[in-house]
C-alpha angles and dihedrals in degrees: 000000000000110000117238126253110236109224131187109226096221141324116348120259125255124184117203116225092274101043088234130128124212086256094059096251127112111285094228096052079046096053086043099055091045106045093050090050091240100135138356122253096266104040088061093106093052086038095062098036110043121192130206096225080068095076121114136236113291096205088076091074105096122255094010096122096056084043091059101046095049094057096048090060092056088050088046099053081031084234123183106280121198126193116198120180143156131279102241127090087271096046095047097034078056094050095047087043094051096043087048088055096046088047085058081060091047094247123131128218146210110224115201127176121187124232124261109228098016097051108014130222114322133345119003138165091239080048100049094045089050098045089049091047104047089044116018135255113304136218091225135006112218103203114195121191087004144055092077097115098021091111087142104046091041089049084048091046095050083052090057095048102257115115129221129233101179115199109185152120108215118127111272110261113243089238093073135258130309112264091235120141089248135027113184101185127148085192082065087058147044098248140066093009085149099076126117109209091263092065092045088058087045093052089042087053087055104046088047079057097057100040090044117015111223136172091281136123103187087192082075092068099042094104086066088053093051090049093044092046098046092049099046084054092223112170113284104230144102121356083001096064095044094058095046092041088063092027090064090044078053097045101055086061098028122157097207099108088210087065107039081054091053092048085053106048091047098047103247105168121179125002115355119247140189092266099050085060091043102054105014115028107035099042084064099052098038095052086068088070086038093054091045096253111103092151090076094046084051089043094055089055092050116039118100092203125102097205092048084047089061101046102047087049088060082050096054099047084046089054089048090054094054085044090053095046090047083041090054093043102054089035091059081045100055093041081052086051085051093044094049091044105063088178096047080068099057087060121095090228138058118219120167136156138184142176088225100061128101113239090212095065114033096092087066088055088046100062090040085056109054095038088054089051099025089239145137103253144189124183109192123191109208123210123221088264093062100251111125122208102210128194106203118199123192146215127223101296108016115103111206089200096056094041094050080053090055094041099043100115088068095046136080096207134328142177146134136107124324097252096050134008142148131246127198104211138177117242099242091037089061089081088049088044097049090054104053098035078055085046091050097047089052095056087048107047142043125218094264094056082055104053130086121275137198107190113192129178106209146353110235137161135250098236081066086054099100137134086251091059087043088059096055092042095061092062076074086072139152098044126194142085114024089005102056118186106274121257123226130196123203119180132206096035132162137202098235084193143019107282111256109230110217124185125298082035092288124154134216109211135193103199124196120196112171092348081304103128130191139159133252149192117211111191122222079353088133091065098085143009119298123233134264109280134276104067137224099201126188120193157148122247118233135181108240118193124194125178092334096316115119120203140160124262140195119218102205109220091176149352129207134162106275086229 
């Protein structure tokens, strides 16, 4: 593998004596906003310290009037309301978000999530049957995190007398929009694109509010919207970070018992944080859809039993552990494809696909994939009867939408974000369609795009590494998309002792730099040699806290010789 080119984001930082800026706020948050264009200089208050009363208008959202007034009518003639969501962290926190909100207007509805493999993402005609079936025909359908592109089966549903309300945040489809009675979609407009699903119920709660008061605090699920938001890894700015921001504060005291149990049975100890929800939280979650159960992920958000809260958490780790065995197995199996393939290397994708693979999985594998070669990648699972269901994952610069339009002759269907999306493909269509997704990456992309970064904000040494520090630098939260973690690099730096390997070829590290030590963790380290001493390290900061015991931690991304 290519090494990757370390690269400064911007200027180098350089603290005065004091660590203060002009404006009164650290010099290196300061030097962090900035540089990475987040704020201007005099909006850094507001910028560390979001209010609620801060949130826009959510009228501005389109289609949210006709939305509104659609569903209080069903509130008004008490009418048989169906939500029907996706199976992911973002389709079932929505679900459990817009049911929450009906129940403030005393109506009551039926909640419905596809499956996976059988019947596919979003709406489609095996869904639908089986919705209507298990719960009766509805008035209205209230899709979240779907409907976007469902121009065919809405237009199917209005012929058979059931109107569509569509909540969702999925690029417009060039074909044009549903015909529903309502479309609340950011992507239709200029502003809050950057909305999960989560954050468009959240919007549309607030905007039923305003137009009829009800017995709701929406501060109170916050702590859904954070989770939804984080896992769907939506950028974090703006509103979005405003809402998850107050959601994990929420979080960490939350009064939803689904999510208290979660927070038990992962060992999440303190105030929540975006990594918490990213690795502990929402894999959970999402390995119920995985594993082909997302009733039971829906079921955790919405009990309001303890007991049933407890016992659906133990489910849903026990779900995660049979999702990172599949996920280890088809990894070692793809990395064997790309092994006995020698050509398939010299591409700039990764395109792969067995009948031995889960559906529900190779997404994961996916994005392991193509951070590990710096790629493109899709990972497709294909059924007995030869159609594969594939999860894509990008690098900077490589759409995946626009590569699934120019590659459609080889597909079957295709659609999500640029960063990530899905295919359905058919087995002896995977070669054509690694050639001209490669063809199409090449066109769209130099040498330098392709090859692996390590973008780090600032150098910095170890003495400045103090709880203190660690204080000021969590102002930065939440950290994703659009706000990664900051990276640090520190130069001149020892192993003071042998590295302890830890599972998953993980190391434990105790790093010395000018008789300054501090500890590290140096995920999948262990994997391959380390370097000649000395070090240059780069790395993220993290609170660790230990029977009651909290320290700072350094999380390695990366080790090279210092010369």
């Amino acid at each position: 593998m290519t090494p990757k080119q370390w690269i400064p984001r911007g200027q180098p930082y350089q603290p005065d004596e004091e660590g203060k800026s002009g404006s009164g706020v650290p010099a290196i948050l300061e030097h962090l906003i900035l540089q990475r264009g987040l704020a201007q200089a005099g909006e850094l208050e507001r910028y560390l310290q979001p209010r609620l009363r801060d949130l826009s208008d959510p009228m501005l959202i389109p289609g949210m009037g006709p939305a509104v007034t659609r569903i209080l009518q069903a509130v008004d003639g008490s009418q048989k309301v169906c939500i029907y969501g996706d199976y992911d962290v973002d389709g079932v926190s929505s679900i459990a978000l817009m049911r929450r909100i009906l129940q403030a207007y005393h109506l009551q509805a039926d909640c419905f999530i596809p499956k996976r493999a059988a019947e596919g993402y979003g709406l489609s005609e095996a869904a639908i049957a089986r919705c209507i079936s298990e719960n009766g025909k509805p008035d209205l359908i209230i899709t979240v995190d779907c409907g976007t592109v469902s121009v065919v089966e809405i237009a199917q549903l209005a012929e058979a007398g059931i109107d569509v309300v569509v909540v969702d945040h999925h690029e417009p489809s060039p074909d044009g929009p549903p015909d529903c009675h309502a479309l609340v979609n950011p992507k239709l407009g200029e502003q809050f694109t950057y909305l999960c699903a989560a954050g468009v119920v959240f919007k549309l709660g607030h905007a039923l509010l305003k137009k009829r008061p009800a017995d709701l605090d929406l501060k109170e699920l916050l702590d859904l919207v954070s989770v939804a938001t984080i896992a769907d890894i939506v950028p974090m700015v703006e509103e979005n970070r405003l809402l998850v921001r107050h959601g994990l504060k929420r979080l960490s005291r939350t009064l939803n018992p689904g999510l208290k149990a979660l927070q038990k049975v992962t060992g999440m100890v303190g105030t929540a944080t975006s990594m918490d929800v990213g690795y502990r939280i929402g894999p959970r979650i999402n390995a119920a859809g995985r594993m082909e159960q997302p009733e039971d992920a829906l079921a955790i958000l919405m009990t309001e039993s303890r007991e049933e809260a407890e016992s659906l958490a133990d489910q849903l780790d026990g779900y995660n552990r049979q999702r990172q065995a599949q996920e280890l197995l088809i990894l070692k199996q793809a990395e064997a494809m790309l092994e006995a393939n020698p050509a398939w290397g010299e591409l700039p994708v990764i395109v792969l696909g067995s009948r031995e693979w889960h559906p529900g999985v190779v997404g994961i594998v996916a994005s392991r994939l193509m951070r590990k070669y710096h790629k493109p990648t899709f990972t497709v699972a294909i059924d007995e009867e030869g159609l594969g269901k594939g999860s894509g994952r990008s690098i900077e610069g490589v759409s995946l939408v626009e590569a699934i339009r120019e590659c459609m002759d080889d597909l079957v269907a295709g659609g999500g974000h640029a960063m990530a999306a899905g295919i359905s493909i058919r087995e002896h269509c995977l070669d054509a369609f690694r050639e001209h997704f490669s063809q199409y990456v090449m066109e769209q992309t130099d040498e330098q795009q392709r090859t692996p970064k390590l973008l780090y904000d600032a150098e910095i040494d170890f003495e400045q590494l103090t709880l203190g520090f660690l204080g000021e630098y969590e102002l930065l939260q939440p950290f994703g998309s659009g706000n990664p973690q900051p990276i640090f690099v520190a130069r001149g730096v020892h192993a003071s002792r042998s590295p302890i390997h830890m599972k998953n070829d993980h190391l434990r590290l105790a790093l010395c730099q000018d008789r300054c030590e501090r500890n590290a963790v140096f995920f999948g380290g262990g994997s391959k040699p380390l370097p000649e001493q000395p070090w240059d390290v780069a790395f993220t900061v993290d609170r660790n806290t230990f029977r009651g015991r909290t320290s700072l931690q350094l999380i390695v991304q990366d080790i090279r010789s210092s010369d």
